[in-house]
N, CA, C and O atoms as a DFTB+ gen file, in Angstrom:
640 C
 N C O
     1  1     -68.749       5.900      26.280
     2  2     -68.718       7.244      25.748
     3  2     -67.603       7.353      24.714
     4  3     -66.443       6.961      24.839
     5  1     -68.076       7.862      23.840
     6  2     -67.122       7.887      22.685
     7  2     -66.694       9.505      22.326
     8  3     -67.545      10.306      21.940
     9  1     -64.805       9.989      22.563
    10  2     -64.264      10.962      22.762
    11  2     -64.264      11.669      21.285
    12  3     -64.021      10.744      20.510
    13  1     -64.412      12.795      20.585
    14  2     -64.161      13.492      19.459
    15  2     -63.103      13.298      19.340
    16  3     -62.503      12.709      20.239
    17  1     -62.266      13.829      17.869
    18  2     -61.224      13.783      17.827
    19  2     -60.452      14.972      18.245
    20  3     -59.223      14.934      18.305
    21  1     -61.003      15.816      18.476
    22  2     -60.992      17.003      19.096
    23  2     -60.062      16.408      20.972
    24  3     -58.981      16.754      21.447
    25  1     -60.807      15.744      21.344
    26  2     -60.507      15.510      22.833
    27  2     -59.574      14.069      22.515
    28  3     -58.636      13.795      23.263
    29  1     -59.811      13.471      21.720
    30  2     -58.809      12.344      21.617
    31  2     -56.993      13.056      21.104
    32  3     -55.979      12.642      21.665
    33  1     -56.963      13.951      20.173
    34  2     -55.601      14.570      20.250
    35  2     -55.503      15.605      21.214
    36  3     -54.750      16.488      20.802
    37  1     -55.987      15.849      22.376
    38  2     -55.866      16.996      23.339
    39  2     -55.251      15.561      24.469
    40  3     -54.283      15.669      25.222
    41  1     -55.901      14.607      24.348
    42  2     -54.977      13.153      25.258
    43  2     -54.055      12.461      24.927
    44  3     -53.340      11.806      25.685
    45  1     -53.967      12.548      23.601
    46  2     -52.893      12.628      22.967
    47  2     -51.334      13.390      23.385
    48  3     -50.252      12.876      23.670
    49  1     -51.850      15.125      23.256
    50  2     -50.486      15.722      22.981
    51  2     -50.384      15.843      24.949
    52  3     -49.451      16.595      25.231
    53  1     -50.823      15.508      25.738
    54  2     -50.714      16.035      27.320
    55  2     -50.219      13.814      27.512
    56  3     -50.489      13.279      28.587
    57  1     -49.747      13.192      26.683
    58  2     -49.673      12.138      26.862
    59  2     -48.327      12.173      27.073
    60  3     -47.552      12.667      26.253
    61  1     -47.780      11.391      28.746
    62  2     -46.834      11.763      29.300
    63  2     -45.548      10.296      28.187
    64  3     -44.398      10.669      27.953
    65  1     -45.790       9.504      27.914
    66  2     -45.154       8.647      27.082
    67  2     -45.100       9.563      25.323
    68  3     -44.012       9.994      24.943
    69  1     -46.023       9.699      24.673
    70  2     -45.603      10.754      23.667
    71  2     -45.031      12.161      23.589
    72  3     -44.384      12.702      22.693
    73  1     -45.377      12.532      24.575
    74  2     -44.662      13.879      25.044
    75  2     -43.128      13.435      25.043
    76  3     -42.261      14.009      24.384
    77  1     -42.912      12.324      25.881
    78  2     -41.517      12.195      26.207
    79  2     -40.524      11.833      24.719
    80  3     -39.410      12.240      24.389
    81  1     -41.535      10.852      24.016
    82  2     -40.426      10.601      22.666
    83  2     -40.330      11.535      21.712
    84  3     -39.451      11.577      20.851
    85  1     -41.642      12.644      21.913
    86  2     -41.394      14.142      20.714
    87  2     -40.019      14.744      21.272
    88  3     -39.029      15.213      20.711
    89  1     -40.383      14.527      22.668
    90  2     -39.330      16.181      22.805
    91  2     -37.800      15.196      22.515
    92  3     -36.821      15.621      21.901
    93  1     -37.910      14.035      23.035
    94  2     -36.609      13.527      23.025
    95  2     -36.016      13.015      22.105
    96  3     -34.996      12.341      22.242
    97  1     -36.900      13.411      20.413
    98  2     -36.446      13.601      19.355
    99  2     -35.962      15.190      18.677
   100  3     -35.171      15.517      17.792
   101  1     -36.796      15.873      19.508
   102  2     -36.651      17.313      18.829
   103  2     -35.518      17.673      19.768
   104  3     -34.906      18.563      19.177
   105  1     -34.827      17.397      21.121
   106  2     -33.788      17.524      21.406
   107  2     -32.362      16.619      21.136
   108  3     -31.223      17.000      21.403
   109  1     -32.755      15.304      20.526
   110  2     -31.512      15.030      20.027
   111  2     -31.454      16.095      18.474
   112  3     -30.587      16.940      18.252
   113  1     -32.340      15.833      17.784
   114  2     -32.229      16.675      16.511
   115  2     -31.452      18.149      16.662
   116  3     -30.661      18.565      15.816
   117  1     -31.831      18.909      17.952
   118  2     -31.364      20.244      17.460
   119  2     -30.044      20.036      18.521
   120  3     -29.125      20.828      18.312
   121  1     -29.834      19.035      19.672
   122  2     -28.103      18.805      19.325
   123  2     -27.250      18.771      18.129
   124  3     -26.298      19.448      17.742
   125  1     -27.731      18.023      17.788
   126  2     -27.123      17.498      16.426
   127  2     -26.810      18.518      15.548
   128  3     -25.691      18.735      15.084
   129  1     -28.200      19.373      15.250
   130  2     -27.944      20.419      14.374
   131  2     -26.975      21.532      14.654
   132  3     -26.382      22.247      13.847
   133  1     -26.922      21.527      16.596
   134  2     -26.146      23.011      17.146
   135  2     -24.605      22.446      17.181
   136  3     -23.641      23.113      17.556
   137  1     -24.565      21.280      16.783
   138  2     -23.010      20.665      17.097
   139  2     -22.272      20.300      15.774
   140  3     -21.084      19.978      15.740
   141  1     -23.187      20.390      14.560
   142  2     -22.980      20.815      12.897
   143  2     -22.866      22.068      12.862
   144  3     -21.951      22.080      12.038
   145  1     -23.110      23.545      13.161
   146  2     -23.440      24.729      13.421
   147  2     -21.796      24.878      13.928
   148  3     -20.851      25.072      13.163
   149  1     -21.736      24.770      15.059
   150  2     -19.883      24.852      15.910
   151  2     -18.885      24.109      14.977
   152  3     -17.774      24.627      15.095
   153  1     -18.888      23.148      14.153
   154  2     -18.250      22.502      13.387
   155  2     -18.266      22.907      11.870
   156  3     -17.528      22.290      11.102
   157  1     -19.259      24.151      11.292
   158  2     -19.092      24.237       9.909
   159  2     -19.533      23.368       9.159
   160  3     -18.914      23.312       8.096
   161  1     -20.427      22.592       9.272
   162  2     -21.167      21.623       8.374
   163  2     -22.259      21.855       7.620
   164  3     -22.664      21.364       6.567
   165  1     -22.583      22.523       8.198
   166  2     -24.102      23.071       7.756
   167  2     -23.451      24.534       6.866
   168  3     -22.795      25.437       7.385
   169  1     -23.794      24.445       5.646
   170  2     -23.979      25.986       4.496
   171  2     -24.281      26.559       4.181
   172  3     -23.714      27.435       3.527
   173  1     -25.959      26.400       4.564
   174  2     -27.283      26.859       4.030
   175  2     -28.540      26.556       4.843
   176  3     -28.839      25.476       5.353
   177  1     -29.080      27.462       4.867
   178  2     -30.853      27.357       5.074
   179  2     -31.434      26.250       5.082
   180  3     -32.288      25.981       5.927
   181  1     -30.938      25.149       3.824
   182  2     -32.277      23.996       3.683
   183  2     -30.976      23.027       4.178
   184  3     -31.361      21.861       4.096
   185  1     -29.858      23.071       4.565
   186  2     -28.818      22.369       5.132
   187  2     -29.663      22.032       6.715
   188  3     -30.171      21.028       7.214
   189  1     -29.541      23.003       7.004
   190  2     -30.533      23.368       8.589
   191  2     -31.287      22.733       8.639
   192  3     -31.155      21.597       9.096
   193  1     -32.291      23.162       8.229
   194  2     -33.879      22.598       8.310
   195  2     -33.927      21.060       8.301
   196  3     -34.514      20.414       9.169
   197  1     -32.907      20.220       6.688
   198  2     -32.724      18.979       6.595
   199  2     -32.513      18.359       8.037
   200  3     -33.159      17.480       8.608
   201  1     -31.040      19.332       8.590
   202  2     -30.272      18.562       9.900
   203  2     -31.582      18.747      11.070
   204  3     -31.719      17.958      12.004
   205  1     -32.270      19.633      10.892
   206  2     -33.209      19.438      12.330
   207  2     -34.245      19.013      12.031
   208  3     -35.031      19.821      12.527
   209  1     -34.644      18.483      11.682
   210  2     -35.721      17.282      10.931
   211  2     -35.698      16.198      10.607
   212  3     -36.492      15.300      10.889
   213  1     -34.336      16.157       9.674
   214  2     -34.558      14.616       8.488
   215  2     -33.473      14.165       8.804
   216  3     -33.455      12.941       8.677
   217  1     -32.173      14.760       9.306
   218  2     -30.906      13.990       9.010
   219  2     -30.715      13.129       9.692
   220  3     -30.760      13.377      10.897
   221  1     -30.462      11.949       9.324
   222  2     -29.709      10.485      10.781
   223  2     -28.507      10.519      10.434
   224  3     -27.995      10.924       9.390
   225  1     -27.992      10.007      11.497
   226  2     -26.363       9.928      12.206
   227  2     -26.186      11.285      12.939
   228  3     -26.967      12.214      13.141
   229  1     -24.784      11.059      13.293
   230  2     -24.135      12.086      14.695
   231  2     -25.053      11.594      16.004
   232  3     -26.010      10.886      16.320
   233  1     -24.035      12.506      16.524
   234  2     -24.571      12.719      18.076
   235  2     -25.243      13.370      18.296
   236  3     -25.332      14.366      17.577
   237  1     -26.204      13.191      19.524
   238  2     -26.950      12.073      19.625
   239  2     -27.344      11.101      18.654
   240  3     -27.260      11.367      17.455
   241  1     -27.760      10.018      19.054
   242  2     -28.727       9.178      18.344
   243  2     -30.173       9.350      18.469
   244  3     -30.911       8.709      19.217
   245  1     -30.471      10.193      17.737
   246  2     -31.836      10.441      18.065
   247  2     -33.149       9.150      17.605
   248  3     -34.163       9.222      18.301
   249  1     -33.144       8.309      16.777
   250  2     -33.601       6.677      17.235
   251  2     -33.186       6.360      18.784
   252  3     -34.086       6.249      19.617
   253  1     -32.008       6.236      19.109
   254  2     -31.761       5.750      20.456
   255  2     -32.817       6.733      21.660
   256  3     -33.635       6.298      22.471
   257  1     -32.462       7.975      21.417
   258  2     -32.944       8.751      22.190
   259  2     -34.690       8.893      22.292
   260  3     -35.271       9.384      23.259
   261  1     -35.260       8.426      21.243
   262  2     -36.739       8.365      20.650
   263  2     -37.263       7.010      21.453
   264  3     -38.285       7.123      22.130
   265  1     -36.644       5.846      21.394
   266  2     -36.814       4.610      22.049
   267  2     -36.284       4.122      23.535
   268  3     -36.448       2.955      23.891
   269  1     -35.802       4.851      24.162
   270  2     -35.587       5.001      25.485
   271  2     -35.890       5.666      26.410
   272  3     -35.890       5.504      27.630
   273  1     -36.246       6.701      25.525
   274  2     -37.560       7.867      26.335
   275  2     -38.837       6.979      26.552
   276  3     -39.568       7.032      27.541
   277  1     -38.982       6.157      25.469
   278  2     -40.294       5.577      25.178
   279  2     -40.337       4.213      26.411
   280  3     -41.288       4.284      27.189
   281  1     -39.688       3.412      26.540
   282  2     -38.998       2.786      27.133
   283  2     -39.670       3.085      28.431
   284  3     -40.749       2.794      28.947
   285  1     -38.499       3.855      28.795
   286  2     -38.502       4.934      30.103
   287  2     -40.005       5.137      30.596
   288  3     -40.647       4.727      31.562
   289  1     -40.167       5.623      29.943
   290  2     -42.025       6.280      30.336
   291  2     -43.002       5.325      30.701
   292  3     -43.790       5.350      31.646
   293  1     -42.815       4.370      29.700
   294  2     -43.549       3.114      30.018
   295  2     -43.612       2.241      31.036
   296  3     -44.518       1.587      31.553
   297  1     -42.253       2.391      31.247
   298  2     -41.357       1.709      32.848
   299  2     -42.279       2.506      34.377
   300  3     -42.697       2.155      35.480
   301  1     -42.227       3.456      33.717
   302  2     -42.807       4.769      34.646
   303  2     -44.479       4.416      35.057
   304  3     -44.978       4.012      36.108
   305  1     -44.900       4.662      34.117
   306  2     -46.745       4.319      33.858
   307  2     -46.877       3.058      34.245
   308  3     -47.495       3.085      35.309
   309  1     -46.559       1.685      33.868
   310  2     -46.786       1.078      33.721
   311  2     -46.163      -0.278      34.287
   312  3     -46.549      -1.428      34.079
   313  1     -44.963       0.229      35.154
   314  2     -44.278      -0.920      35.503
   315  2     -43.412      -2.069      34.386
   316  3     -43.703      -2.736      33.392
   317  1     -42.132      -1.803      35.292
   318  2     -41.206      -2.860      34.514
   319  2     -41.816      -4.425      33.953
   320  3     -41.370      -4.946      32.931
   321  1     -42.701      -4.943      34.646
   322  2     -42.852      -6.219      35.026
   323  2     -44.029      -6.186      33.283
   324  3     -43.700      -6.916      32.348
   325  1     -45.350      -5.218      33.163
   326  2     -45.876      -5.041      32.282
   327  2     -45.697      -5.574      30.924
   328  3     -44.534      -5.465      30.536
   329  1     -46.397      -6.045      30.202
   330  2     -45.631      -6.715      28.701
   331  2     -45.788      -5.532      27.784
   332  3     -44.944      -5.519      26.888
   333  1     -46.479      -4.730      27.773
   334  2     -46.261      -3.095      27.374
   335  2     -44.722      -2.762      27.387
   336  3     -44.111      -2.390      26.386
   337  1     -44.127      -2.947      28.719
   338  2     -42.691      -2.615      28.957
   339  2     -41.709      -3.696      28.599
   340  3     -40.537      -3.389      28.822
   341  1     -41.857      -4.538      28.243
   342  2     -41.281      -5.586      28.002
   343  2     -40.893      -5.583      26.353
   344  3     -39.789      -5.654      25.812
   345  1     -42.577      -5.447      25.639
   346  2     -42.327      -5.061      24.285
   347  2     -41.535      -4.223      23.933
   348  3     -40.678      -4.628      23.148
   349  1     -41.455      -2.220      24.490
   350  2     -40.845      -1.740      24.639
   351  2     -39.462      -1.297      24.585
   352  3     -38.875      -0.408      23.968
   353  1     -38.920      -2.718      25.918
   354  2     -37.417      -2.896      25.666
   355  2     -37.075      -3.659      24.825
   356  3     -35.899      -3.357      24.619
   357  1     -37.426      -4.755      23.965
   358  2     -36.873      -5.524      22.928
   359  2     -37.136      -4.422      21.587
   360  3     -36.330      -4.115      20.709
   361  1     -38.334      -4.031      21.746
   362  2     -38.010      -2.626      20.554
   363  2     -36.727      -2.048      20.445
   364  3     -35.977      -2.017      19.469
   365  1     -36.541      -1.487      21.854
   366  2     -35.357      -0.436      22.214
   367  2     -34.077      -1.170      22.065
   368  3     -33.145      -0.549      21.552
   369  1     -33.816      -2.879      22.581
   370  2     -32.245      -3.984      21.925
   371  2     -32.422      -3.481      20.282
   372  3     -31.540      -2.739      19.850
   373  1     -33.248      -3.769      19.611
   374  2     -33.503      -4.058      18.382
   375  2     -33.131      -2.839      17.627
   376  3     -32.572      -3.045      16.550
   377  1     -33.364      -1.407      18.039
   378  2     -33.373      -0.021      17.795
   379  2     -31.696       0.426      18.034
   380  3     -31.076       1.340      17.490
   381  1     -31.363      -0.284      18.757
   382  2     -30.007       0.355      19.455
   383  2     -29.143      -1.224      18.384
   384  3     -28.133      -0.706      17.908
   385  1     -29.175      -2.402      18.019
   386  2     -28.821      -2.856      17.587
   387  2     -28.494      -2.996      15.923
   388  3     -27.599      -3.595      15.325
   389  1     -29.767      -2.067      15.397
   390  2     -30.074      -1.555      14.075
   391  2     -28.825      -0.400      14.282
   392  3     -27.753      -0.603      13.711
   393  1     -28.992       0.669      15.021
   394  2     -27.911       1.759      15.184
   395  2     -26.835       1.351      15.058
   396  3     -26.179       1.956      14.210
   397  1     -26.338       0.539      15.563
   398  2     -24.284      -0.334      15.909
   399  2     -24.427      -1.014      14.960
   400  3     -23.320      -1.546      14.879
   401  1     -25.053      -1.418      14.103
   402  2     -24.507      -2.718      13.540
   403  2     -25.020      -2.930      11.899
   404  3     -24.179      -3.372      11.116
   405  1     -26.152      -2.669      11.481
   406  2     -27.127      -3.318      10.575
   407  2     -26.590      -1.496       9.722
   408  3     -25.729      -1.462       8.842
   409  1     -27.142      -0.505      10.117
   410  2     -26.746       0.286       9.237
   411  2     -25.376       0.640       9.146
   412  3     -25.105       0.958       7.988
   413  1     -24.433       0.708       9.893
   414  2     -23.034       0.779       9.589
   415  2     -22.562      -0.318       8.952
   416  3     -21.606      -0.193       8.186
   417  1     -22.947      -1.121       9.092
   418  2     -22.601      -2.460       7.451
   419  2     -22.628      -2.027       5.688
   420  3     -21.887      -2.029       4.705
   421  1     -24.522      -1.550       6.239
   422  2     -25.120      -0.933       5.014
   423  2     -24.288      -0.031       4.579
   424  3     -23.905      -0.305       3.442
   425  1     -23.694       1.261       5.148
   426  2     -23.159       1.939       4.756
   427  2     -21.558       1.844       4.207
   428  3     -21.041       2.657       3.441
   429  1     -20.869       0.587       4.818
   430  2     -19.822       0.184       4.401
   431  2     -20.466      -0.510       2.718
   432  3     -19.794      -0.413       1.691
   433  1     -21.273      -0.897       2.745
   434  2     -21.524      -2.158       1.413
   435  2     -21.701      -0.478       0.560
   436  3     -20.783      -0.203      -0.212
   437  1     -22.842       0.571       0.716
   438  2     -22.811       1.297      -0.611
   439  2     -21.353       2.232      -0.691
   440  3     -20.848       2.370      -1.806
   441  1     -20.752       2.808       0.393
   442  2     -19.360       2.989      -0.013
   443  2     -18.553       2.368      -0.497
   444  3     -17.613       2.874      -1.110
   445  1     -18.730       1.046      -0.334
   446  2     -17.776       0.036      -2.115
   447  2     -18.663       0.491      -3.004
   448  3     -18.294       1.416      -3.728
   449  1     -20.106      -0.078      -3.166
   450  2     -20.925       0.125      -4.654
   451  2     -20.471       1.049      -5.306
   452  3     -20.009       0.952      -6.443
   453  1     -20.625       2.781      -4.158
   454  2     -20.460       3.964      -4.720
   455  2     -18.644       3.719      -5.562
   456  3     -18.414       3.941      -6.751
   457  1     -17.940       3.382      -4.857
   458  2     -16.399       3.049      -5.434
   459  2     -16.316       2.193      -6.958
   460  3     -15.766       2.505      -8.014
   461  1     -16.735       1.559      -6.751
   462  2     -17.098       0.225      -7.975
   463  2     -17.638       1.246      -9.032
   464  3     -16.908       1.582      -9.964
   465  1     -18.810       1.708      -8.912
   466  2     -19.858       2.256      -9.776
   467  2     -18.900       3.633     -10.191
   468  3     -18.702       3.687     -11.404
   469  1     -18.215       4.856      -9.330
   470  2     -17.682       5.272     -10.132
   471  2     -16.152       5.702     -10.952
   472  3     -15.762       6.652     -11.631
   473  1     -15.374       3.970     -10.275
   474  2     -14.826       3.151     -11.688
   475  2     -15.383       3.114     -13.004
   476  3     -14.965       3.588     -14.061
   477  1     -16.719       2.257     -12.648
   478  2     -16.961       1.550     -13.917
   479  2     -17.436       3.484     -14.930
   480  3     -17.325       3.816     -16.111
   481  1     -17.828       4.082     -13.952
   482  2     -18.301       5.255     -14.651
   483  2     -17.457       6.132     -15.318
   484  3     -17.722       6.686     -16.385
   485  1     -15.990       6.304     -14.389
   486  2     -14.992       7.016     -15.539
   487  2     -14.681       5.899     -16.643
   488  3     -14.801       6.175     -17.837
   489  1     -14.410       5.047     -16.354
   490  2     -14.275       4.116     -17.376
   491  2     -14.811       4.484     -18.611
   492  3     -14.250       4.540     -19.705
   493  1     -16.348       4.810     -18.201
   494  2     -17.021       4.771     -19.822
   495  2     -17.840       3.410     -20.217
   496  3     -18.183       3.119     -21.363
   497  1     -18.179       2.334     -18.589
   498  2     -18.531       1.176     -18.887
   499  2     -20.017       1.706     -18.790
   500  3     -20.693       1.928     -19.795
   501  1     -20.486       1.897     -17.453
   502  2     -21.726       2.649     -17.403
   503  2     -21.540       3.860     -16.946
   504  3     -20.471       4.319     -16.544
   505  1     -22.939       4.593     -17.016
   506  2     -23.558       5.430     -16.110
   507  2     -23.749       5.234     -15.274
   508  3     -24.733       4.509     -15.131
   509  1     -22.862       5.777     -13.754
   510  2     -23.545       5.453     -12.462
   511  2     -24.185       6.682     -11.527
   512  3     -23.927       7.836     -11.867
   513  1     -24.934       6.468     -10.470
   514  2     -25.129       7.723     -10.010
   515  2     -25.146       6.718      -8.377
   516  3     -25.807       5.703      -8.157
   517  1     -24.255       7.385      -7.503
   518  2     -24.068       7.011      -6.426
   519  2     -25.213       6.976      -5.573
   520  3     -26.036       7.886      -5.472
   521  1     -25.230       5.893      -4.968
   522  2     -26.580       5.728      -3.615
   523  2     -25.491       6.489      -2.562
   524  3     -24.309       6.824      -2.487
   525  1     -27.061       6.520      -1.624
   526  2     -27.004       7.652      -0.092
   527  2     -25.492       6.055       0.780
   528  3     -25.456       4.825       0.821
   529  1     -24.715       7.057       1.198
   530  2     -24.351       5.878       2.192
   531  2     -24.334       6.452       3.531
   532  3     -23.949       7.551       3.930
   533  1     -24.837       5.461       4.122
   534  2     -25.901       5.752       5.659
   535  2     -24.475       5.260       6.790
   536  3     -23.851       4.208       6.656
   537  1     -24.272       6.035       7.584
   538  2     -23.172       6.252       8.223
   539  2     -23.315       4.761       9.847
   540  3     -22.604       3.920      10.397
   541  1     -24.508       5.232       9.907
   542  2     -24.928       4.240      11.278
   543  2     -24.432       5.170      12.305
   544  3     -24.334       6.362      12.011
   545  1     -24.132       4.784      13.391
   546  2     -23.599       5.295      14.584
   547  2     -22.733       4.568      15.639
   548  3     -22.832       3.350      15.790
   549  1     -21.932       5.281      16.325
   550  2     -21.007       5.316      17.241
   551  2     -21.406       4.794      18.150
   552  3     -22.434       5.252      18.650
   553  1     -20.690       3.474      18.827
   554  2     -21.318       2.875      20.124
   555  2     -21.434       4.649      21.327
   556  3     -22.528       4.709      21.887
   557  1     -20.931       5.293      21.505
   558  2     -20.753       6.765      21.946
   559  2     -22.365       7.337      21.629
   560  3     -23.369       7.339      22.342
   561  1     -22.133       7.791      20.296
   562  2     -23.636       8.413      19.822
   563  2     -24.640       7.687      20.344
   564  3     -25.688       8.283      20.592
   565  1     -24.545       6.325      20.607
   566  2     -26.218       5.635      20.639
   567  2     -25.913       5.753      22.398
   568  3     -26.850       6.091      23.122
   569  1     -24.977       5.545      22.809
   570  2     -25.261       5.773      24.735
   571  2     -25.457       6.905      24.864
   572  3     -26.087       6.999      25.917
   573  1     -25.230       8.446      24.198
   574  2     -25.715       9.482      24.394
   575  2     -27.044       9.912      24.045
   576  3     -27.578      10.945      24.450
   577  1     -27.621       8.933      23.155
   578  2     -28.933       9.132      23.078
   579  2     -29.612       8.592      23.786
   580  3     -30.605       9.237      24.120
   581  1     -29.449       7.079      24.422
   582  2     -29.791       6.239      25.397
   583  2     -30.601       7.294      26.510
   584  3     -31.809       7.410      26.713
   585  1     -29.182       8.164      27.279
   586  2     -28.670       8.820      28.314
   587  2     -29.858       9.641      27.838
   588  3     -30.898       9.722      28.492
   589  1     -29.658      10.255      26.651
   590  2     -30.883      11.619      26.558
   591  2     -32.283      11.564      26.884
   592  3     -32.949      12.369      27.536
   593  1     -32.694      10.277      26.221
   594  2     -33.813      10.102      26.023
   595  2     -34.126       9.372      27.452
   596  3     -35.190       9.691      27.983
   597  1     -33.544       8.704      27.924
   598  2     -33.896       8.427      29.468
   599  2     -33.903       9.635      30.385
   600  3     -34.632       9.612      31.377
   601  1     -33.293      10.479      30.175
   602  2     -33.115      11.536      31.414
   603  2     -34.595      12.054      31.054
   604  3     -35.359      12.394      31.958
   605  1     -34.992      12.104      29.623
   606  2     -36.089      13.185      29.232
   607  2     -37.664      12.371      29.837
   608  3     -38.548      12.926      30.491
   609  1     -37.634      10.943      29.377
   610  2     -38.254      10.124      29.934
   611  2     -39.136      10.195      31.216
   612  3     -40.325      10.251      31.531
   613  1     -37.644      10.154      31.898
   614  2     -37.591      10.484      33.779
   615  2     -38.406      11.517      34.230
   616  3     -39.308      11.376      35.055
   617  1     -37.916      13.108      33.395
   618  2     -38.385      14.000      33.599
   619  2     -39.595      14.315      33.476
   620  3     -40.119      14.849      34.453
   621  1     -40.415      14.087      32.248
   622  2     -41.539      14.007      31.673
   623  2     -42.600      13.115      32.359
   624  3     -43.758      13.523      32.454
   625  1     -42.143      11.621      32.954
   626  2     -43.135      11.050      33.707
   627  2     -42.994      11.314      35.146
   628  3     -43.893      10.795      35.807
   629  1     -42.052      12.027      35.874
   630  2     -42.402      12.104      37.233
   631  2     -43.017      13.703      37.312
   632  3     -43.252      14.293      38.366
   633  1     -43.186      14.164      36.159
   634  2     -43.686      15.952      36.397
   635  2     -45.015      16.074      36.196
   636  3     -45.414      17.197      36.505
   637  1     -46.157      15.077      35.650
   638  2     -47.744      14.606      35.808
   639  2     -48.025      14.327      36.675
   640  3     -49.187      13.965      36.860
């Protein structure tokens, strides 16, 4: 029997593993955003919207928190032992290892570029226009997302 798409996204959104990594993105996100909010970071309207949607870095880690929910759930459904769950957790080393390490590099390398580039730019050698530099995260931030997204995980698959 073949499901509409109608009934295929109705199994979808009641799907106790996707359920768990939405919400446990839309709750690291609007940490993040309510803890920019107490701190004065945020200035504006599309400041907001950016931080509860698009922005990476801070606390939580909402990657961390997105892949350990996921993790989690799977563990849940499906058993640790499962290669579903197995895949899973080397996602989740790999996700949490990208967080500590690979983008906080990145972001050290374009904070020289950006330095270099606008030298050479007062100078008068070139025109530069600074790249994004991507902050990475806090061994802290990524265990609080860990923590988030597992608790949400937990919650979400033992309440079906």
């Amino acid at each position: 029997m073949v499901l509409s798409i109608k009934e295929q996204l109705k199994l979808l959104f009641t799907n106790p593993v996707f359920l768990s990594c939405i919400v446990s993105w839309f709750c690291a996100q609007f940490l993040k955003t309510i803890i920019a909010l107490i701190y004065h970071r945020i200035r504006n309207l599309p400041e907001l919207f950016e931080m509860m949607f698009w922005r990476t870095g801070g606390i939580p880690s909402s990657h961390s928190a997105i892949i350990s929910a996921l993790c989690t759930s799977i563990a849940f459904r499906s058993g640790i032992h499962s290669d579903i769950f197995v895949l899973s957790f080397c996602f989740l080393l790999v996700t949490v290892r990208d967080a500590l390490g690979v983008r906080h590099a990145s972001g050290i390398q374009a904070r020289t570029l950006n330095e270099i580039g606008g030298d050479l730019n007062r100078a008068k050698i070139i025109k530069y226009t600074p790249i994004k530099e991507v902050k990475g995260h806090t061994p802290f931030e990524v265990i609080v997302g860990i923590l988030l997204g597992f608790s949400i995980g937990c919650a979400l698959s033992t309440l079906q």
